[in-house]
C-alpha positions as CSV (number, residue, x, y, z in Angstrom):
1,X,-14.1,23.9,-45.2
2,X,-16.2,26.8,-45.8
3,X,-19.0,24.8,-46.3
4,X,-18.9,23.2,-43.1
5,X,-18.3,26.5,-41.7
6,X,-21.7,27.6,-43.1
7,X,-23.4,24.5,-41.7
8,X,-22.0,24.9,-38.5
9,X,-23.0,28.5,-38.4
10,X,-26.6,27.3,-39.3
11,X,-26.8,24.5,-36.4
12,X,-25.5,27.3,-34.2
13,X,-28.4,29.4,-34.9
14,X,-30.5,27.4,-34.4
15,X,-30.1,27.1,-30.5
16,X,-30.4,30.6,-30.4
17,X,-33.7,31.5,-32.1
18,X,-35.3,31.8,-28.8
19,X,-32.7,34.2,-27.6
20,X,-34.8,37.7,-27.6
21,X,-33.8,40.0,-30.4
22,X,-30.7,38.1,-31.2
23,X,-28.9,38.9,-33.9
24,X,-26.3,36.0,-35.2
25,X,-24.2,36.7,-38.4
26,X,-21.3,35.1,-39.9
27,X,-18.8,36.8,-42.4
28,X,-16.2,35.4,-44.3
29,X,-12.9,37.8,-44.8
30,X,-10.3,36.4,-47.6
31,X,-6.2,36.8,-46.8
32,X,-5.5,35.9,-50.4
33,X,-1.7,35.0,-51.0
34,X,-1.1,38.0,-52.8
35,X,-1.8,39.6,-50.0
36,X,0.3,38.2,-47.5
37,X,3.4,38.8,-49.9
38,X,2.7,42.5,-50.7
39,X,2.9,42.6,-46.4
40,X,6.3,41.1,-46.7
41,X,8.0,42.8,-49.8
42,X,6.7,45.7,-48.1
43,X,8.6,45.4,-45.2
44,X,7.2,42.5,-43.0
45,X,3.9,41.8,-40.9
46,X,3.4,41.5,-37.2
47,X,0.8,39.3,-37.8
48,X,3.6,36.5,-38.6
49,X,1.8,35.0,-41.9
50,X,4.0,33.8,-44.6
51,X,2.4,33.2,-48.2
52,X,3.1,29.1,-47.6
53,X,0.2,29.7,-44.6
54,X,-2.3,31.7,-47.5
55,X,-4.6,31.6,-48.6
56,X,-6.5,31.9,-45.4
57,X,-10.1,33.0,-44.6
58,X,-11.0,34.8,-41.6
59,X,-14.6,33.7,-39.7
60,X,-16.3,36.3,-37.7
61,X,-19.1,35.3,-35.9
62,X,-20.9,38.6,-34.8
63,X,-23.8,38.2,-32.0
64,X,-25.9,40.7,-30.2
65,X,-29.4,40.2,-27.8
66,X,-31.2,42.1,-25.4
67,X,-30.9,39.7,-22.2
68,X,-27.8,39.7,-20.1
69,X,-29.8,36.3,-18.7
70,X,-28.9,34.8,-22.3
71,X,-25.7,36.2,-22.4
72,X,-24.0,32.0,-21.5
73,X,-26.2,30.6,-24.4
74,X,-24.7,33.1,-26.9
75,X,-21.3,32.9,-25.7
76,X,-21.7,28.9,-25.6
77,X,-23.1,28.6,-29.0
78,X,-20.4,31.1,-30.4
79,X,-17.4,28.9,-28.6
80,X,-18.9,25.6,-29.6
81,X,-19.2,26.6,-33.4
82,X,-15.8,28.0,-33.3
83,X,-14.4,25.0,-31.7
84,X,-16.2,22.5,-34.4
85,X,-14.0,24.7,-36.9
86,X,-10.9,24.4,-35.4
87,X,-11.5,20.5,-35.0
88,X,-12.6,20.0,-38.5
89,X,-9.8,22.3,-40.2
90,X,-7.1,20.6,-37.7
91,X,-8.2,17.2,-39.0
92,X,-8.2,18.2,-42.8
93,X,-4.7,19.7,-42.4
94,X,-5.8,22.9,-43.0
95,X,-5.4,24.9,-39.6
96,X,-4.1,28.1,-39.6
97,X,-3.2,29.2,-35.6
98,X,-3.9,33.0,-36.9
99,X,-6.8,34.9,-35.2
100,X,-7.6,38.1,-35.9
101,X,-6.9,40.0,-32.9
102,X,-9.8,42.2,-33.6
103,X,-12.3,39.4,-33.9
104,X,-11.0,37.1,-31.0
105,X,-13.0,36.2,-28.2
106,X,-11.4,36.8,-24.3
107,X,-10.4,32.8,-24.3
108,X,-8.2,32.8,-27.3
109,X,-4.8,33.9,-27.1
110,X,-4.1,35.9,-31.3
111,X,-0.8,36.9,-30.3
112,X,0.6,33.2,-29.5
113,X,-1.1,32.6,-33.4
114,X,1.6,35.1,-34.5
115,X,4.4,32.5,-34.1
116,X,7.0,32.9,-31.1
117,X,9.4,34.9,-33.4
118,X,6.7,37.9,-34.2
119,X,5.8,37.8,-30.3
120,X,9.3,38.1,-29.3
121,X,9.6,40.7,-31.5
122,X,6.8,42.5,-30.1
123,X,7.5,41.9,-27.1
124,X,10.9,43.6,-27.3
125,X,9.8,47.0,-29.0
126,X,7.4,46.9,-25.7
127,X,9.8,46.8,-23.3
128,X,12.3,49.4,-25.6
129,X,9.0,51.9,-25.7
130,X,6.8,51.2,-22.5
131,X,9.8,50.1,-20.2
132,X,7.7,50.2,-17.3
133,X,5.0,48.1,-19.0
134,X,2.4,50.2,-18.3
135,X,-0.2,49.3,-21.2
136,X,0.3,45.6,-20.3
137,X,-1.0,46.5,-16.5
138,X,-3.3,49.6,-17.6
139,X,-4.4,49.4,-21.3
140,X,-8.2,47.8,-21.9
141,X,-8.5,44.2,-23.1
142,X,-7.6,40.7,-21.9
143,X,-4.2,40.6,-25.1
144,X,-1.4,40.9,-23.8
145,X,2.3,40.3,-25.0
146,X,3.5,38.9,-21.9
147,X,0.9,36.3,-20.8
C-alpha cells in the first residue's frame, strides 16, 4: 500500500512541475499498535482508534507555490492522489476512516473518522463547556463537532 502510495505521489508530481516554485512532498507518519494501546491503558483517545485498526500510517501530502492562478491544479492534484489512496486501500481491505485532523484538507470530515461514539462524546463535553456553542460559530476552521 505504501508503495502505491509512493507511485501515486510520483504521478501527482508530475502534473505539477510546471507549477512555479512548487514545492510537493509526501511523508509517511507510523501509528504503530503499541501505540494505539499505550493511548488506551492510559486512559482512552479521542481519536477513536483501537489497536484491531493499527497499525496505521498517516500520508501527508504538503504543497506550497507562488501563484494563486495555480492554486486549482495543486489542490486538484493533491485531492486526486488522495482519492486514488482511499480507492486502492478500500479495495485491499485495508481502509482506515482515520484522518489526522491536523493534516486534513477543508473537504474531508476527521471527526466523522473518529467513530460516532468518540463524536458523541465530544460533542457532549462541548455542549457541558461551551453551552452557547460559541467556538462551533466563532473558532477558525471548517471542523466542526456538530456538522
Amino acid at each position: 500500500m505504501l508503495e502505491f502510495a509512493i507511485a501515486q505521489y510520483h504521478a501527482a508530481f508530475e502534473k505539477l512541475k510546471e507549477v512555479t516554485n512548487i514545492l510537493f512532498s509526501i511523508t509517511l507518519e507510523a501509528i504503530p499498535t503499541s501505540l494505539i494501546e499505550q493511548s488506551i491503558a492510559k486512559g482512552r483517545n479521542a481519536t477513536g482508534l483501537r489497536p484491531m485498526d493499527g497499525p496505521l500510517v498517516v500520508i501527508l501530502f504538503y504543497s506550497s507555490w507562488d501563484s494563486s492562478g495555480d492554486d486549482d491544479k495543486v489542490f486538484a492534484a493533491n485531492k486526486e492522489v488522495l482519492a486514488a489512496i482511499e480507492k486502492e486501500s478500500q479495495s485491499k481491505g485495508l481502509f482506515a476512516p482515520f484522518v489526522y485532523l491536523n493534516y486534513a484538507w477543508e473537504h474531508q470530515d476527521p471527526i466523522s473518522g473518529y467513530g460516532e461514539d468518540i463524536k458523541l462524546r465530544l460533542q457532549a463535553v462541548s455542549k457541558k463547556y461551551d453551552p452557547d456553542g460559541f467556538f462551533q460559530v466563532a473558532g477558525a476552521g471548517p471542523f466542526k463537532l456538530f456538522k
